[in-house]
mmCIF entry with sequence, helices, sheets and N, C-alpha, C, O atoms, coordinates in Angstrom:
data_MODEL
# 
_entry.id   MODEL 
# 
_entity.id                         1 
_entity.type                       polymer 
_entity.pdbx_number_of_molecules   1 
# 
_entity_poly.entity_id                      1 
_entity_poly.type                           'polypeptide(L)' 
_entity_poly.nstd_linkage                   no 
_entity_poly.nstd_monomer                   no 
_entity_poly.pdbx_seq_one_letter_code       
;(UNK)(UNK)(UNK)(UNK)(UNK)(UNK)(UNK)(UNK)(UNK)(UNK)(UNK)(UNK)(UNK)(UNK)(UNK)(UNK)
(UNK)(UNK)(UNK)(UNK)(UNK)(UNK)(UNK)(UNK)(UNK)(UNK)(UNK)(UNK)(UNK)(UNK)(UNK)(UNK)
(UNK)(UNK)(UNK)(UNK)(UNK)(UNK)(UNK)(UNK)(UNK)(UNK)(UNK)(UNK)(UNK)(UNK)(UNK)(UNK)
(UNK)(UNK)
;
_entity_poly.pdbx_seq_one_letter_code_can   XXXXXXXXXXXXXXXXXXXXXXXXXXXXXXXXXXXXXXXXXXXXXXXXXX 
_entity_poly.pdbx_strand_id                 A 
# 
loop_
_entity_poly_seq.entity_id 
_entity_poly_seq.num 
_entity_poly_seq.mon_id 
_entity_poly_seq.hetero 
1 1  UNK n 
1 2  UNK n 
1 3  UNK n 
1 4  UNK n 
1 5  UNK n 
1 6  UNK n 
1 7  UNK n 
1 8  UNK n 
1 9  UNK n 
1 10 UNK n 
1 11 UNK n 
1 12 UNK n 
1 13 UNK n 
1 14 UNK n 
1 15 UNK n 
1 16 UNK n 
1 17 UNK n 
1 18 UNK n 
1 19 UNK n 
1 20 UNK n 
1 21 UNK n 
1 22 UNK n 
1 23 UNK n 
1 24 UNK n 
1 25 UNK n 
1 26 UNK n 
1 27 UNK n 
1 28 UNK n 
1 29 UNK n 
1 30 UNK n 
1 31 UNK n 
1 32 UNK n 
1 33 UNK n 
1 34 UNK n 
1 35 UNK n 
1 36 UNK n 
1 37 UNK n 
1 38 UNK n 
1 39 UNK n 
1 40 UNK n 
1 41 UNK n 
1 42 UNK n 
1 43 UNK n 
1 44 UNK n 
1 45 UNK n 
1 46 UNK n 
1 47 UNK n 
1 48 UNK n 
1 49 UNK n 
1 50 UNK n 
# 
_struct_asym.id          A 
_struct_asym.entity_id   1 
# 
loop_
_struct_conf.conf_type_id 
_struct_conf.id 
_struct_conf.pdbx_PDB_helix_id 
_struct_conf.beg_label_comp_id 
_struct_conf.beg_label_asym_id 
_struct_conf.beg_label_seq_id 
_struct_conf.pdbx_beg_PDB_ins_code 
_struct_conf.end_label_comp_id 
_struct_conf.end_label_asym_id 
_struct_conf.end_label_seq_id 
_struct_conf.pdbx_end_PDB_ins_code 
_struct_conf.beg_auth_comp_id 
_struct_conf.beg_auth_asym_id 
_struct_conf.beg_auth_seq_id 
_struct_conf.end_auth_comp_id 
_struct_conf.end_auth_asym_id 
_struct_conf.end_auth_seq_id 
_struct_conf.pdbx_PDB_helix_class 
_struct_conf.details 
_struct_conf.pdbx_PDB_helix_length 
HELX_P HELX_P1 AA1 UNK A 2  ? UNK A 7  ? UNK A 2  UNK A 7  1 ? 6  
HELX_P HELX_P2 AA2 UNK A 12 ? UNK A 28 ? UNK A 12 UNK A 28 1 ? 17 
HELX_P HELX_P3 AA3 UNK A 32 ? UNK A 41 ? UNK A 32 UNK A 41 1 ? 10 
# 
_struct_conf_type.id          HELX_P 
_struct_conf_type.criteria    ? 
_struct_conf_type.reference   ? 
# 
loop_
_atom_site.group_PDB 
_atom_site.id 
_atom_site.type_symbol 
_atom_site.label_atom_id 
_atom_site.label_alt_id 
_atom_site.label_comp_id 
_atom_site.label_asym_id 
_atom_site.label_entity_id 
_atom_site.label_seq_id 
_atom_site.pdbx_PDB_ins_code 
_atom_site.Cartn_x 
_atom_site.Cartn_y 
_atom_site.Cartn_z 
_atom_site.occupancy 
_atom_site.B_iso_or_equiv 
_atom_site.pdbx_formal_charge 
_atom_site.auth_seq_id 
_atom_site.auth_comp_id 
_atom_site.auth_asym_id 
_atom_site.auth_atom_id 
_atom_site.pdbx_PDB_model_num 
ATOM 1   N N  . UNK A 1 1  ? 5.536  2.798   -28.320 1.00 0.00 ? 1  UNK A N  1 
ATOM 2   C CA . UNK A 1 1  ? 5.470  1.726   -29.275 1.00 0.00 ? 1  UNK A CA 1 
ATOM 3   C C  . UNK A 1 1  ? 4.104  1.662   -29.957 1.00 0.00 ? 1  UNK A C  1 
ATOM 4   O O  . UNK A 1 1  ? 4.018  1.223   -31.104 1.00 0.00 ? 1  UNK A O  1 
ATOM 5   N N  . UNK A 1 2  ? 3.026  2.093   -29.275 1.00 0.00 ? 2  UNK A N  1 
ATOM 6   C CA . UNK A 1 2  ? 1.655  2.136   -29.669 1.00 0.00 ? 2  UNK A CA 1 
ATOM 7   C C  . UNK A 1 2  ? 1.595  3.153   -30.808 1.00 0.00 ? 2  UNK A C  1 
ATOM 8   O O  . UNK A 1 2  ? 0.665  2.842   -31.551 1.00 0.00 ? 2  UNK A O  1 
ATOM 9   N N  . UNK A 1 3  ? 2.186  4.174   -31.201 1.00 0.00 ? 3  UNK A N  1 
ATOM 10  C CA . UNK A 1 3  ? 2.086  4.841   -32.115 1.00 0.00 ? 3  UNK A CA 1 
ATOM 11  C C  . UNK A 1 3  ? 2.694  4.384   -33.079 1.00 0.00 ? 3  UNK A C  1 
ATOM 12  O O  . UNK A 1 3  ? 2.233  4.154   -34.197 1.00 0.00 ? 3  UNK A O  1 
ATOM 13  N N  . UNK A 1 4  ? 4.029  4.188   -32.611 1.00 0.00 ? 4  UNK A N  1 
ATOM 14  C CA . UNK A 1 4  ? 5.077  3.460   -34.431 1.00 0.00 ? 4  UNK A CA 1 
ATOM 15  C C  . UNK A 1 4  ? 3.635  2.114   -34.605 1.00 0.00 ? 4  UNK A C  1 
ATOM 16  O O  . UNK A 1 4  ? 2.885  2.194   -35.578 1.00 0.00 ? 4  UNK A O  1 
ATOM 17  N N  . UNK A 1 5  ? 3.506  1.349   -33.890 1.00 0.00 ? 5  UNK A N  1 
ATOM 18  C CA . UNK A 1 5  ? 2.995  0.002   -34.415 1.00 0.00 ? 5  UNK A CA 1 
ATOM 19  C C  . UNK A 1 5  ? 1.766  0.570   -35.218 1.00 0.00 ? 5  UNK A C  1 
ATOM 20  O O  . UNK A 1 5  ? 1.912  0.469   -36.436 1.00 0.00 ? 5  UNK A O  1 
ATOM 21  N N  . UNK A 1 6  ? 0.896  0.995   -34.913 1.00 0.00 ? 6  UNK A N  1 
ATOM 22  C CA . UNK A 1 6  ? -0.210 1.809   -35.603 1.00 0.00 ? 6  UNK A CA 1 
ATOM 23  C C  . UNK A 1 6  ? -0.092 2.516   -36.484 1.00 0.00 ? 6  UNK A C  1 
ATOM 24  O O  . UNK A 1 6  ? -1.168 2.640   -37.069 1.00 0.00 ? 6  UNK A O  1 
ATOM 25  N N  . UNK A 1 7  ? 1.183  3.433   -37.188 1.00 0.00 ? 7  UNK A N  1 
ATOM 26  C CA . UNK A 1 7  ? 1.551  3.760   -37.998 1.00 0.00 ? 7  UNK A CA 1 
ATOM 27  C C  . UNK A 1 7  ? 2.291  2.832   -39.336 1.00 0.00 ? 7  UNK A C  1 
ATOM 28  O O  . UNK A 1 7  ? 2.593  3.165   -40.482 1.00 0.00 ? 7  UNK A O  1 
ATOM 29  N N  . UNK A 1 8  ? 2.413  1.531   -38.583 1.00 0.00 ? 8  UNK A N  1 
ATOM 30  C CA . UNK A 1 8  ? 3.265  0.616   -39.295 1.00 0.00 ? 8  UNK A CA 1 
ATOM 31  C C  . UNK A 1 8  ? 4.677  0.569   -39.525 1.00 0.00 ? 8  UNK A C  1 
ATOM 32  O O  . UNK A 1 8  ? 5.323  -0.038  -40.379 1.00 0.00 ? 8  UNK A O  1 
ATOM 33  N N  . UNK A 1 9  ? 5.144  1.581   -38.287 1.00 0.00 ? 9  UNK A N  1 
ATOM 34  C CA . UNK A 1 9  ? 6.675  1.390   -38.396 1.00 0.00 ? 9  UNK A CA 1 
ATOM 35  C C  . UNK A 1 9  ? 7.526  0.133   -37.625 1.00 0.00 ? 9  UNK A C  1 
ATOM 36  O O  . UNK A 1 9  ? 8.687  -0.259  -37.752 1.00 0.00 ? 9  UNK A O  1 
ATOM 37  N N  . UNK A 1 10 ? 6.269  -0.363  -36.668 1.00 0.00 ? 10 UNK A N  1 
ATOM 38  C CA . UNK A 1 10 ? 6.525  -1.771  -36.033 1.00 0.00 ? 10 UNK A CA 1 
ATOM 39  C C  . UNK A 1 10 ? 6.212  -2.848  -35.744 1.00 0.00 ? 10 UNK A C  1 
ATOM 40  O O  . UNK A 1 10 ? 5.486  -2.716  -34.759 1.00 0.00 ? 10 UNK A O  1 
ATOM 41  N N  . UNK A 1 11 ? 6.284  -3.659  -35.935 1.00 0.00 ? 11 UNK A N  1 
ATOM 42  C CA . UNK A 1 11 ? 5.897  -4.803  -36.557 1.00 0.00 ? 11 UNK A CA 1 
ATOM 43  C C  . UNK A 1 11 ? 5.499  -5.660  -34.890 1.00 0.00 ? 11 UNK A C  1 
ATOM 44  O O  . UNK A 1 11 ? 6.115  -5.308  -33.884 1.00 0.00 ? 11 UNK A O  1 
ATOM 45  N N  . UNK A 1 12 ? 4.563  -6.627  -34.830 1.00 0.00 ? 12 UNK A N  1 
ATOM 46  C CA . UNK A 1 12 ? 4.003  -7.714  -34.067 1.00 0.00 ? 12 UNK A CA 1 
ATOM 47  C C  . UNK A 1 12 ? 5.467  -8.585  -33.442 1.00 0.00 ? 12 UNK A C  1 
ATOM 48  O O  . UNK A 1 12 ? 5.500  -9.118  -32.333 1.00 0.00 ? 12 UNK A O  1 
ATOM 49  N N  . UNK A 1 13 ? 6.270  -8.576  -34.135 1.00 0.00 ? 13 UNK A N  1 
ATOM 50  C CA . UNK A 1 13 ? 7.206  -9.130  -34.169 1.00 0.00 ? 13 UNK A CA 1 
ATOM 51  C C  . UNK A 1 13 ? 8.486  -8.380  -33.728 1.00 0.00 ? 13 UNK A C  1 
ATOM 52  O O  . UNK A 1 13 ? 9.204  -9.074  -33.006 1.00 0.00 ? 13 UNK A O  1 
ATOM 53  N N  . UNK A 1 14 ? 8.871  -7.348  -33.939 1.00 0.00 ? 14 UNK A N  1 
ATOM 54  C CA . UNK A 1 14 ? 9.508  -6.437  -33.102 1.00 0.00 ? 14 UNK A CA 1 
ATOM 55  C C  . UNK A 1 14 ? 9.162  -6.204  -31.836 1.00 0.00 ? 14 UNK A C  1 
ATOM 56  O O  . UNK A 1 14 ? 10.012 -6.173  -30.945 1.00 0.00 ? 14 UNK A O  1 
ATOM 57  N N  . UNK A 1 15 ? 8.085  -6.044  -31.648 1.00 0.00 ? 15 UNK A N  1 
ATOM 58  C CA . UNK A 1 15 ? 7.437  -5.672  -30.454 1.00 0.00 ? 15 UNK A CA 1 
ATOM 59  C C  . UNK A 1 15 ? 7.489  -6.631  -29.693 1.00 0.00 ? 15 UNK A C  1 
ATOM 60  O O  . UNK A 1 15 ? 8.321  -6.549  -28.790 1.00 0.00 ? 15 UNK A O  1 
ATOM 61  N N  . UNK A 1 16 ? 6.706  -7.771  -29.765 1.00 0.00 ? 16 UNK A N  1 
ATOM 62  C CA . UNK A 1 16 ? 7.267  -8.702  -28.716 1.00 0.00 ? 16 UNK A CA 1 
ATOM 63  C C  . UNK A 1 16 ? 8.491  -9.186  -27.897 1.00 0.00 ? 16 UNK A C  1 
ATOM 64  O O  . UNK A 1 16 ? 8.431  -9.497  -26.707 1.00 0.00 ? 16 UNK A O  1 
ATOM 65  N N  . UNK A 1 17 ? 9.661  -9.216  -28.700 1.00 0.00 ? 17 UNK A N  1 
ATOM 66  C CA . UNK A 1 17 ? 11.093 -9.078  -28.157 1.00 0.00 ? 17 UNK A CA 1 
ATOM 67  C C  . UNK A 1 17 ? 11.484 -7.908  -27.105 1.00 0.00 ? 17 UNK A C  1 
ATOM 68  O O  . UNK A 1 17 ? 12.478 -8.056  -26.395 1.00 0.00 ? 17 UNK A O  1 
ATOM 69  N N  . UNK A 1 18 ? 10.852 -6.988  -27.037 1.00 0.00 ? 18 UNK A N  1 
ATOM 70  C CA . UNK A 1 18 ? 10.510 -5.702  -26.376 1.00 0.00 ? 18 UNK A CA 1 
ATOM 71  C C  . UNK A 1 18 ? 9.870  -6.411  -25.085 1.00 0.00 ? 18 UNK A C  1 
ATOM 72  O O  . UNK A 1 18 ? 10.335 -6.770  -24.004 1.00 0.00 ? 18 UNK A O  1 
ATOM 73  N N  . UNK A 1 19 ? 8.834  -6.446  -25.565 1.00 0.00 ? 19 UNK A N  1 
ATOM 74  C CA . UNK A 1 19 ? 8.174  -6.928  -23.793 1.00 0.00 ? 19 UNK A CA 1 
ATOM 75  C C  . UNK A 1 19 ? 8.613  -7.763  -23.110 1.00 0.00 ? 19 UNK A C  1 
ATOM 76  O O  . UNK A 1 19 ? 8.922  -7.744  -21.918 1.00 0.00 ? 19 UNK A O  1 
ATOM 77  N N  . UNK A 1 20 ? 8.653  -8.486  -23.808 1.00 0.00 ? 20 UNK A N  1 
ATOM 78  C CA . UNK A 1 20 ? 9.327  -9.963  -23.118 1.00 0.00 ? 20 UNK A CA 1 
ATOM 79  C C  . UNK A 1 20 ? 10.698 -9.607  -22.454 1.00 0.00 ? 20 UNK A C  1 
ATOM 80  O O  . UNK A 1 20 ? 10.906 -10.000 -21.306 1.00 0.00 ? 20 UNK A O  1 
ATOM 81  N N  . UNK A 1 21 ? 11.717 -8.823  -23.178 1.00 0.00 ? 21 UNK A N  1 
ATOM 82  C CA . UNK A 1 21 ? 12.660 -8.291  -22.186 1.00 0.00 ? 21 UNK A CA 1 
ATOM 83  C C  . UNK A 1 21 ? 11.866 -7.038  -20.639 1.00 0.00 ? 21 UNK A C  1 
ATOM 84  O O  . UNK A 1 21 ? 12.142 -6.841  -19.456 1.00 0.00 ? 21 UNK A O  1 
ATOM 85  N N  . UNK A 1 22 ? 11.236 -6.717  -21.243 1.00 0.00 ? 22 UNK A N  1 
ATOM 86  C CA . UNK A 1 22 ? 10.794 -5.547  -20.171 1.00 0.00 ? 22 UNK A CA 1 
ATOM 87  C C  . UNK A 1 22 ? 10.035 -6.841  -19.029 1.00 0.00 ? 22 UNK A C  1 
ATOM 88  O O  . UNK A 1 22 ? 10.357 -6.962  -17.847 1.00 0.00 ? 22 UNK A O  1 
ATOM 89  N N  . UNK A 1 23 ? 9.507  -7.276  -19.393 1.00 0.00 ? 23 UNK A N  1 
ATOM 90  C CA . UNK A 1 23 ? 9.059  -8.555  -18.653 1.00 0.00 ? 23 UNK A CA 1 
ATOM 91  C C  . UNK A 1 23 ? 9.891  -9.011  -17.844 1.00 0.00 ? 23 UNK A C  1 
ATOM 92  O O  . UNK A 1 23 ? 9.673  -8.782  -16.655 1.00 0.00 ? 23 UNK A O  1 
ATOM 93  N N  . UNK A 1 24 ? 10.725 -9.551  -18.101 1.00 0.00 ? 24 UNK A N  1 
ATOM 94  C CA . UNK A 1 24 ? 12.014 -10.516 -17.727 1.00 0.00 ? 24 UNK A CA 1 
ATOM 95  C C  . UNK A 1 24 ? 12.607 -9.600  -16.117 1.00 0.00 ? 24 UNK A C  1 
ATOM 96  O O  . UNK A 1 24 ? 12.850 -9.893  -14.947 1.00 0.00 ? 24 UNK A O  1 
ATOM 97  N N  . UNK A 1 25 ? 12.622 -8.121  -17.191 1.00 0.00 ? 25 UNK A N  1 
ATOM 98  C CA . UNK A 1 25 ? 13.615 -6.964  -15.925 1.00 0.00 ? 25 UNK A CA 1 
ATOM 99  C C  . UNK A 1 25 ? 12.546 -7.050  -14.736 1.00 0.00 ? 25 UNK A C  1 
ATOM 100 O O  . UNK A 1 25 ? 12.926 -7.454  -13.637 1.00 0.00 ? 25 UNK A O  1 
ATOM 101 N N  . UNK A 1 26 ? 10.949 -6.600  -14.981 1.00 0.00 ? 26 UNK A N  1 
ATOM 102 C CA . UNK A 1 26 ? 10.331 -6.838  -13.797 1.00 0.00 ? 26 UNK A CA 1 
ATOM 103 C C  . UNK A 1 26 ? 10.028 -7.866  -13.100 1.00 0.00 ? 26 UNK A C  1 
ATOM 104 O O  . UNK A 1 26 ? 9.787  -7.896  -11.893 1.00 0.00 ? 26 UNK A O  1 
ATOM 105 N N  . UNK A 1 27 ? 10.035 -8.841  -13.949 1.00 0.00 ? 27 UNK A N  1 
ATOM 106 C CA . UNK A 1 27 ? 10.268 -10.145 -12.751 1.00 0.00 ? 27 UNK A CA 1 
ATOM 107 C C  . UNK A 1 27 ? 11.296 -9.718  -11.659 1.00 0.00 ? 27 UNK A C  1 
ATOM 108 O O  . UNK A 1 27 ? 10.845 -9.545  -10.527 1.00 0.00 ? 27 UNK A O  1 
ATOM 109 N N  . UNK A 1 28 ? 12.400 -9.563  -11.837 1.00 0.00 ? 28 UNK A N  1 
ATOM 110 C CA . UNK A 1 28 ? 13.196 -9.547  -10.714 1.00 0.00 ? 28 UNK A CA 1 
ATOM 111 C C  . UNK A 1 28 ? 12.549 -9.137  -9.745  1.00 0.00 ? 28 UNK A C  1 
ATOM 112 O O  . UNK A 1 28 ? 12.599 -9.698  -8.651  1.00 0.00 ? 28 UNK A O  1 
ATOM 113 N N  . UNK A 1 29 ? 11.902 -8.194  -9.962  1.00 0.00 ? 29 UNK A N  1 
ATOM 114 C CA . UNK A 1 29 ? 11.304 -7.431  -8.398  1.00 0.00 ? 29 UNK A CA 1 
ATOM 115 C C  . UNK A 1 29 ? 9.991  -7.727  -8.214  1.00 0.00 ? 29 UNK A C  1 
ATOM 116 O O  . UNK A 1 29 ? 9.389  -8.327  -9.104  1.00 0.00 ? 29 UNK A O  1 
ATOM 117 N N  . UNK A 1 30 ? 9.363  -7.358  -7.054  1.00 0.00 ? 30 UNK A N  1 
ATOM 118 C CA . UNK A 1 30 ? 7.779  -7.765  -6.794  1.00 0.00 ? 30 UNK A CA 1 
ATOM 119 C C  . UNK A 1 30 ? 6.907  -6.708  -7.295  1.00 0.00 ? 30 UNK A C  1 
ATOM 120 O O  . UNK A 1 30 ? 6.376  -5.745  -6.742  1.00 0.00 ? 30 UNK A O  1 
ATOM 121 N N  . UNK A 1 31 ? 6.904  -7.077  -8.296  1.00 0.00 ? 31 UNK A N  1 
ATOM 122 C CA . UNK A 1 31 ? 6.005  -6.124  -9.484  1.00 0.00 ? 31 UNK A CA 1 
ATOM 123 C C  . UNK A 1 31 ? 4.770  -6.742  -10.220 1.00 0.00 ? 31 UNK A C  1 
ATOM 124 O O  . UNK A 1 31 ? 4.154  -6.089  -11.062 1.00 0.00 ? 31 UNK A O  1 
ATOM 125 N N  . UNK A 1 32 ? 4.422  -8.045  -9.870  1.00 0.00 ? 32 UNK A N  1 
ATOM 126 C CA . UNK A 1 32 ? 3.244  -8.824  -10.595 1.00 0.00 ? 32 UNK A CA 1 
ATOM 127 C C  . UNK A 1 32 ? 2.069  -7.594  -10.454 1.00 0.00 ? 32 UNK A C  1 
ATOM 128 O O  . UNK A 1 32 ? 1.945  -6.790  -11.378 1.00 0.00 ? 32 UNK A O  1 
ATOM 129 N N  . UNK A 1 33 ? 1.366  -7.517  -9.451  1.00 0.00 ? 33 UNK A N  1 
ATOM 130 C CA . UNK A 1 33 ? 0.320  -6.528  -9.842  1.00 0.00 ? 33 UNK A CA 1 
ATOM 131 C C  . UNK A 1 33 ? 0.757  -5.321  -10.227 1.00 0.00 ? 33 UNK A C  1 
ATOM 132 O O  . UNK A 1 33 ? -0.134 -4.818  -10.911 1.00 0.00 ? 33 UNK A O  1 
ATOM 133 N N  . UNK A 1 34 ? 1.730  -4.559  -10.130 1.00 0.00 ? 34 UNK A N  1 
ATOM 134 C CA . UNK A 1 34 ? 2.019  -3.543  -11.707 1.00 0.00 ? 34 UNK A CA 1 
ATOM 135 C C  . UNK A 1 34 ? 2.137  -3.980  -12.945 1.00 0.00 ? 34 UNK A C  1 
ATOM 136 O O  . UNK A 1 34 ? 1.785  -3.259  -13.878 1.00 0.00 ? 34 UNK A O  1 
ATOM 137 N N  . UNK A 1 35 ? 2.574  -5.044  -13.120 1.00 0.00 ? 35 UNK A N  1 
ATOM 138 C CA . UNK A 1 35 ? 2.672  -5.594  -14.340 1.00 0.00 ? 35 UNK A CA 1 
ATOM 139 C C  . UNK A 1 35 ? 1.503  -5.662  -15.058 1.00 0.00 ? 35 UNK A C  1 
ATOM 140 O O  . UNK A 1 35 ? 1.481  -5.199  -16.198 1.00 0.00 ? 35 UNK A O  1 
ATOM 141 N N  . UNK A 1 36 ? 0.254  -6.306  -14.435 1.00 0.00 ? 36 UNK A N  1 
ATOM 142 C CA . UNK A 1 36 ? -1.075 -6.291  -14.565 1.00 0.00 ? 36 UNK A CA 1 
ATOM 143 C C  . UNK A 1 36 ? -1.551 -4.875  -15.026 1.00 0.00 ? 36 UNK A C  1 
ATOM 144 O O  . UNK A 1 36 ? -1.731 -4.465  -16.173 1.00 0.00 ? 36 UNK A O  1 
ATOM 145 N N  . UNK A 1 37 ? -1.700 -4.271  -13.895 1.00 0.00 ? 37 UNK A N  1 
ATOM 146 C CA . UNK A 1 37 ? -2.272 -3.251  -14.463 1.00 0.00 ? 37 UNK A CA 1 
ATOM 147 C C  . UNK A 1 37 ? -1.949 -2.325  -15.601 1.00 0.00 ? 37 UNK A C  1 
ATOM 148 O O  . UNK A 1 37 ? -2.817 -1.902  -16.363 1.00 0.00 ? 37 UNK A O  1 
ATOM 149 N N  . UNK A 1 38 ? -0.178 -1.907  -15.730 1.00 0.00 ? 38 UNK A N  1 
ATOM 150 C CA . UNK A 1 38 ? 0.253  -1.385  -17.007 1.00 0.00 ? 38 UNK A CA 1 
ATOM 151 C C  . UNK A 1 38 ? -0.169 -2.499  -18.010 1.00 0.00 ? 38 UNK A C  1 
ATOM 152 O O  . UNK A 1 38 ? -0.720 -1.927  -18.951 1.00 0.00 ? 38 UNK A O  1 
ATOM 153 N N  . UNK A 1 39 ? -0.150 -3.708  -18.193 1.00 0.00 ? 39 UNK A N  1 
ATOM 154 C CA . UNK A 1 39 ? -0.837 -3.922  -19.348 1.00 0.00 ? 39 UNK A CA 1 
ATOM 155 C C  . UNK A 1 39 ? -2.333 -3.945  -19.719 1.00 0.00 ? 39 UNK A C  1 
ATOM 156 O O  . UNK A 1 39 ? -2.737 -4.226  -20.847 1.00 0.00 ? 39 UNK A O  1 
ATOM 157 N N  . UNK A 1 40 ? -3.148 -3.615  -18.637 1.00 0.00 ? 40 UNK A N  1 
ATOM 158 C CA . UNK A 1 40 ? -4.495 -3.468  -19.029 1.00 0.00 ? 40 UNK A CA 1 
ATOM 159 C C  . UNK A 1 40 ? -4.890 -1.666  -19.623 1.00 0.00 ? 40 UNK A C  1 
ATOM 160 O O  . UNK A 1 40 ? -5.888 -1.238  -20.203 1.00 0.00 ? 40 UNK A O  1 
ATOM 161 N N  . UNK A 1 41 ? -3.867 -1.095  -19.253 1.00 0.00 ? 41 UNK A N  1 
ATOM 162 C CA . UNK A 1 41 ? -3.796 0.044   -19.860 1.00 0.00 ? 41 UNK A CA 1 
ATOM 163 C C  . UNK A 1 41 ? -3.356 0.125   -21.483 1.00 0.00 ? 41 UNK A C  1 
ATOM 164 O O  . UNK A 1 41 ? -3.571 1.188   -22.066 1.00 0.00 ? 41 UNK A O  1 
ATOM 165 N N  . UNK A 1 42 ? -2.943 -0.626  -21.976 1.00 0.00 ? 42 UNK A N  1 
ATOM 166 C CA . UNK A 1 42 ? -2.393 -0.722  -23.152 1.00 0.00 ? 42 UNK A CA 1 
ATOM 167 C C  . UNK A 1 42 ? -2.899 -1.625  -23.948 1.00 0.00 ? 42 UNK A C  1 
ATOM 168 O O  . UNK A 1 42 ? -2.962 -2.816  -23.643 1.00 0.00 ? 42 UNK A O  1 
ATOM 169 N N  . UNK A 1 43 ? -3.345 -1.091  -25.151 1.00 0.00 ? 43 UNK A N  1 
ATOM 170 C CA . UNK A 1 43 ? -3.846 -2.238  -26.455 1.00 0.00 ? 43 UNK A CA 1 
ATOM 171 C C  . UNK A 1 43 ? -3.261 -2.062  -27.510 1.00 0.00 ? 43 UNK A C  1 
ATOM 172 O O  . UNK A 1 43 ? -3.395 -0.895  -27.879 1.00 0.00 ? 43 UNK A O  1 
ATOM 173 N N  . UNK A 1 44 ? -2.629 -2.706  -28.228 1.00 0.00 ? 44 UNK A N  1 
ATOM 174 C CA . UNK A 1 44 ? -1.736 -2.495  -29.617 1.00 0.00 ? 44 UNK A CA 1 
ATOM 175 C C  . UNK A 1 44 ? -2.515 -2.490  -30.955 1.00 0.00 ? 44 UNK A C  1 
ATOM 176 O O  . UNK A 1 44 ? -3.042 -3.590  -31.125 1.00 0.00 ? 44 UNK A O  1 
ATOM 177 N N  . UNK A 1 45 ? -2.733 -1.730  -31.836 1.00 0.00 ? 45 UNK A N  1 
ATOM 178 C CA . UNK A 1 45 ? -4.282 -1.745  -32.627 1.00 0.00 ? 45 UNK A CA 1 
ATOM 179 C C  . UNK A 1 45 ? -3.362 -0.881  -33.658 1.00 0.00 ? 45 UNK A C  1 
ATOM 180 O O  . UNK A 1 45 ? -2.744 0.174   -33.516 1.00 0.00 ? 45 UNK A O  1 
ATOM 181 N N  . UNK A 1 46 ? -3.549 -1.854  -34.856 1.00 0.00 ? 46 UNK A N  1 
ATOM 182 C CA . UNK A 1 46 ? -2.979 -1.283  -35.850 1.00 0.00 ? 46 UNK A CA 1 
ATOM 183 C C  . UNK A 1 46 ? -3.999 0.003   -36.485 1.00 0.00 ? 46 UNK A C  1 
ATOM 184 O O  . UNK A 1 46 ? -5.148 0.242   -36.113 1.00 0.00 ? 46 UNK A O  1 
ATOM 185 N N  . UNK A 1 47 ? -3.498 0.471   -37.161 1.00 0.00 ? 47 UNK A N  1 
ATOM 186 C CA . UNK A 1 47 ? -3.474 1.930   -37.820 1.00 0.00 ? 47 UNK A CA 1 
ATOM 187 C C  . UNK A 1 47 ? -4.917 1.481   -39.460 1.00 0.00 ? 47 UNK A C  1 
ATOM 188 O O  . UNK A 1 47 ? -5.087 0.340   -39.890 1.00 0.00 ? 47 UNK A O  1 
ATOM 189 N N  . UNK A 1 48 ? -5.511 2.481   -39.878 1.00 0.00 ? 48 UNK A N  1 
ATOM 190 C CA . UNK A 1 48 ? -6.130 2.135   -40.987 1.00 0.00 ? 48 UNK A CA 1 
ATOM 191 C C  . UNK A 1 48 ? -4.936 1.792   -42.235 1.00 0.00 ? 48 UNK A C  1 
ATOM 192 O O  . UNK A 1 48 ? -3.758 2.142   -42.179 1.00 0.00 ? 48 UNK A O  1 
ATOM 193 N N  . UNK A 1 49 ? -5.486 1.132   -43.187 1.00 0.00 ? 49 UNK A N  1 
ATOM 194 C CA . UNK A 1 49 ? -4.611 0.249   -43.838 1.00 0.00 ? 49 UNK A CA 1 
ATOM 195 C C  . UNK A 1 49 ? -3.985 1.531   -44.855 1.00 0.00 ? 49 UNK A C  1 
ATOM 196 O O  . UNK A 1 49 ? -4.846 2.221   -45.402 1.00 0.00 ? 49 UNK A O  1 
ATOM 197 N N  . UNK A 1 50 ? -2.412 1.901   -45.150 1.00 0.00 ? 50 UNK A N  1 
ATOM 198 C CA . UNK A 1 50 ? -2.038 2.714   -45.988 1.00 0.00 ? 50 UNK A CA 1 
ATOM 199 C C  . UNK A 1 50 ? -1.964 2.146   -47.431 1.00 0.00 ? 50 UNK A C  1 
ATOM 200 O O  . UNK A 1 50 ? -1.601 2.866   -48.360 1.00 0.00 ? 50 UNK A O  1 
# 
């Protein structure tokens, strides 16, 4: 997702509906500190302006 969004094929707004489900699935299980850490691995940073 870090590449389409940076390229501008995805929007702030697409994307969130995304996590928030991926979110939701790991709740079920005891995943809080993975959760943590895969998101400190990840920053969403748009692309220079086309």
């Amino acid at each position: 997702m870090q590449e389409e969004y940076a390229a501008g094929k995805l929007s702030a707004e697409q994307i969130q509906p995304r996590l928030m489900s991926w979110l939701g699935h790991a709740r079920q299980g005891s995943a809080a500190v993975w959760r943590e850490e895969l998101f400190d691995t990840f920053r969403f940073q748009k692309g220079e302006d086309r």
